[in-house]
C-alpha positions in Angstrom: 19.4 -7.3 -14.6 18.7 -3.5 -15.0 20.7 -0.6 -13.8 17.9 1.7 -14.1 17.0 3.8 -11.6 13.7 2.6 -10.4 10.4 4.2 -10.2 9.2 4.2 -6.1 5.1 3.6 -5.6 4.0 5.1 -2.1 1.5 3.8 0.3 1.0 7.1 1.6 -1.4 7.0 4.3 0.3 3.8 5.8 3.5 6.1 5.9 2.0 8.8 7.9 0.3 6.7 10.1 3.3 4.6 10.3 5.5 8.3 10.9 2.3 9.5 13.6 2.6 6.4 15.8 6.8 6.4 15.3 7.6 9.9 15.9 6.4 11.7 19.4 3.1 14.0 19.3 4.8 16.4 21.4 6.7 17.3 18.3 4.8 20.8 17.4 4.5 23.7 15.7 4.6 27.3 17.3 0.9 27.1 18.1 0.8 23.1 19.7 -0.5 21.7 16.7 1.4 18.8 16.3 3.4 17.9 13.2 4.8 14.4 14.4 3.2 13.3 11.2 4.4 16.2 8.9 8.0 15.7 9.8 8.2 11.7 10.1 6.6 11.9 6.6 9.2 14.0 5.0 12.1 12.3 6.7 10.6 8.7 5.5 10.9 10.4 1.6 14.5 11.9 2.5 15.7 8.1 3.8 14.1 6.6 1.0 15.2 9.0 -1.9 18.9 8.3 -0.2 18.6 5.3 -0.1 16.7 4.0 -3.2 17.6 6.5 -5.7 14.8 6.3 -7.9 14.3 8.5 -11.0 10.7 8.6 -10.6 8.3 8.9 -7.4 4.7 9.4 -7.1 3.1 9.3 -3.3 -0.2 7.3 -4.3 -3.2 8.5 -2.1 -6.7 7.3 -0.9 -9.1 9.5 -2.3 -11.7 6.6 -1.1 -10.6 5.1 1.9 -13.3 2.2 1.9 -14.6 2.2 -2.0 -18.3 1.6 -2.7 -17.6 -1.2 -4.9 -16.3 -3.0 -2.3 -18.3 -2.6 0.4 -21.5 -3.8 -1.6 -19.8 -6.8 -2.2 -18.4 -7.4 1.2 -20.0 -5.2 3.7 -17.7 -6.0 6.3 -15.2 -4.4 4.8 -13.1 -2.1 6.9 -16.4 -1.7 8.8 -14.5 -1.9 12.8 -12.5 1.6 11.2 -15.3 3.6 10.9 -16.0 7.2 12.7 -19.3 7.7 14.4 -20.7 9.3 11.6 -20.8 5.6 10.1 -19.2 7.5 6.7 -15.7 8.7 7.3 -12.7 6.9 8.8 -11.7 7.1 12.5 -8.4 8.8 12.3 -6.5 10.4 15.4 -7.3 13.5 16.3 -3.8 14.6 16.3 -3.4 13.2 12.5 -6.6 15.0 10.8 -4.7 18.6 10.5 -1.5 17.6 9.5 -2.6 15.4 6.0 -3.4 18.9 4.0 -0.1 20.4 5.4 1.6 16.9 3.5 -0.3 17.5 0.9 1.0 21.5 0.9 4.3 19.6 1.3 4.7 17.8 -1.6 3.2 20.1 -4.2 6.1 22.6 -2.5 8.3 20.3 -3.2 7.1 18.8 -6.7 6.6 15.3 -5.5 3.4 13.9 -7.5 0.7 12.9 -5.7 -2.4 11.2 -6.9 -5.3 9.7 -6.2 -8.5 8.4 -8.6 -11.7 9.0 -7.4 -13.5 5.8 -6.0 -10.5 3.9 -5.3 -7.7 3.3 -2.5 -4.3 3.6 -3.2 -3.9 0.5 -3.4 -5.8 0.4 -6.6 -4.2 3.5 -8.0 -0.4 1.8 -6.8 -1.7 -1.5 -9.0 -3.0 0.9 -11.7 0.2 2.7 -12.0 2.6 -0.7 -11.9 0.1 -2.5 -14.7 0.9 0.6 -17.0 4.5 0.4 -15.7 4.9 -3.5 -16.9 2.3 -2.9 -19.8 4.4 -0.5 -21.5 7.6 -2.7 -21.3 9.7 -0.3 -19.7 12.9 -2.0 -18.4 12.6 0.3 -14.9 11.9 -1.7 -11.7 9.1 -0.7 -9.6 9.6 -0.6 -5.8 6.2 -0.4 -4.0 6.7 1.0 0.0 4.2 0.0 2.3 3.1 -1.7 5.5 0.2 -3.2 3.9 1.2 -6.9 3.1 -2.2 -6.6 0.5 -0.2 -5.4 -1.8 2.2 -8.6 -1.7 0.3 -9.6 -5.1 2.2 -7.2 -6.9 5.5 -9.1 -6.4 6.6 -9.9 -9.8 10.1 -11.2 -10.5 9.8 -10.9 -13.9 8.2 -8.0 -14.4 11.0 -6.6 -11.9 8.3 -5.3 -9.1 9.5 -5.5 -5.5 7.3 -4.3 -2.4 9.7 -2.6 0.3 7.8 -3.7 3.6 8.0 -1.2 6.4 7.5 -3.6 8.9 10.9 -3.3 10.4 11.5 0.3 9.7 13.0 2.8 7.4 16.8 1.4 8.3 15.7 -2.0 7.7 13.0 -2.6 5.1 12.1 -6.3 3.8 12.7 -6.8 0.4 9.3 -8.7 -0.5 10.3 -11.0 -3.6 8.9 -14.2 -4.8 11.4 -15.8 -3.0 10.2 -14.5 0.4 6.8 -15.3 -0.8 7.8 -19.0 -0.9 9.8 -19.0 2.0 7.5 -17.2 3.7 3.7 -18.0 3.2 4.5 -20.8 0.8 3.3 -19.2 -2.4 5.4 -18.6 -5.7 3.6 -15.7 -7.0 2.3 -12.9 -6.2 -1.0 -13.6 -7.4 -1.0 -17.1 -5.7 -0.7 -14.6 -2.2 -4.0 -12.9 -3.2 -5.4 -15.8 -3.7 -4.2 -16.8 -0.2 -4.9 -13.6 1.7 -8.6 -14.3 0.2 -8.7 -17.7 1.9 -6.9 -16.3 5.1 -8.9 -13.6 5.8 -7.5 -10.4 7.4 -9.9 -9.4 10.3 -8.1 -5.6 10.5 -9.8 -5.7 7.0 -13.2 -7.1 7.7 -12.6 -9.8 5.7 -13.7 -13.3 7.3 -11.7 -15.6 5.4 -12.7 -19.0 5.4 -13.2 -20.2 8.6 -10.8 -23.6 9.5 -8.3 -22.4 6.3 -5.4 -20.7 8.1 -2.5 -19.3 6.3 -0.5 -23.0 6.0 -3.7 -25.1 4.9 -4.1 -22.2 2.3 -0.4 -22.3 0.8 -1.2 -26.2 1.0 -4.5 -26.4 -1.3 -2.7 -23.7 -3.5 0.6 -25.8 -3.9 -2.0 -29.0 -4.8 -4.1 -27.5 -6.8 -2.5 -24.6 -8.3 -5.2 -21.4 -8.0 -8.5 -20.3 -6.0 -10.9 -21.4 -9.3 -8.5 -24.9 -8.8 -9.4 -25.2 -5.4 -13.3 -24.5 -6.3 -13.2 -27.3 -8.4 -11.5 -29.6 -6.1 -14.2 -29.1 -3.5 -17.1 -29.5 -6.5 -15.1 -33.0 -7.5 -14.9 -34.2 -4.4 -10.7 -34.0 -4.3 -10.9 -32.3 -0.7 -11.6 -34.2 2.6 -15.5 -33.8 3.7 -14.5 -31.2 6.4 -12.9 -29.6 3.6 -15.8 -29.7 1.9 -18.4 -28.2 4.7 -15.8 -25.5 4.9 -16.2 -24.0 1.4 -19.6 -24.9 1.3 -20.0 -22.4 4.4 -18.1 -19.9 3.0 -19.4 -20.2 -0.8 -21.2 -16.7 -0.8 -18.0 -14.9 0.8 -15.8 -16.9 -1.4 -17.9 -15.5 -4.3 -17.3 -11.5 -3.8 -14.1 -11.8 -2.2 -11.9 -12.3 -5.0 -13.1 -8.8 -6.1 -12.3 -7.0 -3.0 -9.1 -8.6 -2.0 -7.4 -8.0 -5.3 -6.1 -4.3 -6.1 -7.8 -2.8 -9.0 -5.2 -2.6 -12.5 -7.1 -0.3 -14.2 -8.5 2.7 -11.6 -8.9 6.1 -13.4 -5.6 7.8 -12.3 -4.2 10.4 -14.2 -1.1 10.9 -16.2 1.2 12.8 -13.7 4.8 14.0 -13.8 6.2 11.6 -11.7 9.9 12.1 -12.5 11.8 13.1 -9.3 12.8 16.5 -8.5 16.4 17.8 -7.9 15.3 21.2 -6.3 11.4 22.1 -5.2 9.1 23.6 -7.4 8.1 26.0 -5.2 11.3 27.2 -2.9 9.1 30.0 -1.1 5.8 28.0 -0.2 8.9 25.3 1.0 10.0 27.3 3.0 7.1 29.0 4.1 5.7 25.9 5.3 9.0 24.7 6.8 8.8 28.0 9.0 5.0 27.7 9.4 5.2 24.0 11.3 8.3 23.6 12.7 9.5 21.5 9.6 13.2 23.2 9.1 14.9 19.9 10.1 13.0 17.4 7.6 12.3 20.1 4.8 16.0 20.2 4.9 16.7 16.6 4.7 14.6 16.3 1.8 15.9 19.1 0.1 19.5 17.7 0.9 18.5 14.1 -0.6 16.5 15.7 -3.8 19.6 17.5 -4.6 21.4 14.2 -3.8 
């Protein structure tokens, strides 16, 4: 076991959706614009920093919120999210002015951000823990999200948790490979890709294979060890005939899927300074912004847990 302080991977945008829906919209700044968003943000990173006490933290962002690459191979995907101009997501109307303030917010406060162009942050979160475990650093990653895709980071071994939001700030799930099995019935974290592509997730786009729910996909896994396994299963013959009409309906799906289920290792994101600050870089454009949007309260309790 380590003592190190680990290094904490945000899911940003499900945070501040997470802190929009959590925290009231009546919550403004001098001119109505509300900063429900802004503040519920800032007080996630205070109760996690106090909590966690990492030594390193980078807020991991979607610079493409539905990537080309996997749309032409699943065209479905995220499709139900997006705006009328068929481009850009639907967001709440509330939420679209407050992401450049969080943005304003954590350069203030010398929290990297980053983002690779192309990608989610999902991709640039799996980018960023495959350098982490390639380099053989003994520092345990913690991943916080409320996206269970990025369950197939879980690694024991390699010492990566994820930190599911599911039940709040105050009460996160520990995801290990132990609550994998326990769980969805999966040992690895890989094994859960390998389920979520079987599964489906509709608020993805992602059909799954119709008949194999979540317990028929843990079972074929547990028999016949991976997703190529259970393709060669169904080839031989080692799967019952309804089995065998399944996959064969879902054999072009089954084909791209793979691709656009699993988080990308290798995204182009850039070397940052990701070692966490004990006082803002910028203490006037801090507080500037904390005056600008009503932010005293949770600029402070950053502050407070930075200095921690």
């Amino acid at each position: 076991m380590t003592s190190a302080r680990p290094l904490l991977l945000l899911d940003s945008a499900s945070l501040y959706f997470r802190a929009f829906y959590g925290v009231p919209e009546t919550i403004t700044a001098d001119d109505g614009t509300p900063v429900n968003a802004i503040r519920g943000f800032l007080d996630m990173i205070a109760q996690l920093v106090t909590d966690r006490r990492p030594g390193r933290l980078v807020a991991c962002w979607d610079e493409a919120w539905r990537p080309a690459f996997r749309v032409e191979k699943i065209s479905t995907y995220k499709s139900h999210r997006l705006a009328d101009d068929g481009v850009s997501e639907m967001v709440p109307d509330g939420l679209v002015p407050q992401v450049p303030v969080i943005v304003e917010a954590l350069a203030a406060l010398g929290i990297a951000r980053v983002g690779a162009a192309g990608y989610e942050a999902d991709d640039v979160i799996g980018t960023l823990v495959a350098r982490e475990v390639g380099s053989g650093s003994a520092t345990p990653v913690e991943v916080v999200t409320g996206d269970r895709d990025l369950f197939q980071l879980v690694d024991d071994e390699a010492g990566v948790t994820v930190l599911y939001t599911i039940r709040g700030l105050k009460n996160l799930q520990t995801v290990d490979q132990r609550l994998l099995q326990e769980k969805y019935g999966v040992r690895t974290g890989q094994a859960y890709a390998d389920l979520a592509t079987l599964r489906g997730d509709p608020s993805d786009g992602l059909p799954g294979v119709a008949g194999v729910g979540e317990k028929t996909a843990a079972s074929l896994l547990a028999k016949f060890g991976d997703l190529p396994g259970i393709l060669a299963a169904v080839e031989a013959g080692q799967v019952s005939a309804a089995h065998q009409a399944r996959f064969a309906t879902a054999k072009d799906y089954l084909q791209q899927a793979p691709a656009v289920v699993r988080v990308a290792r290798d995204a182009p994101v850039a070397e940052v300074d990701d070692a966490l600050p004990a006082a803002p870089a910028d203490p006037q454009a801090a507080h500037e912004l904390a005056e600008r949007w009503n932010l005293g309260g949770s600029m402070n309790r950053v502050l407070a847990a930075l200095a921690g």
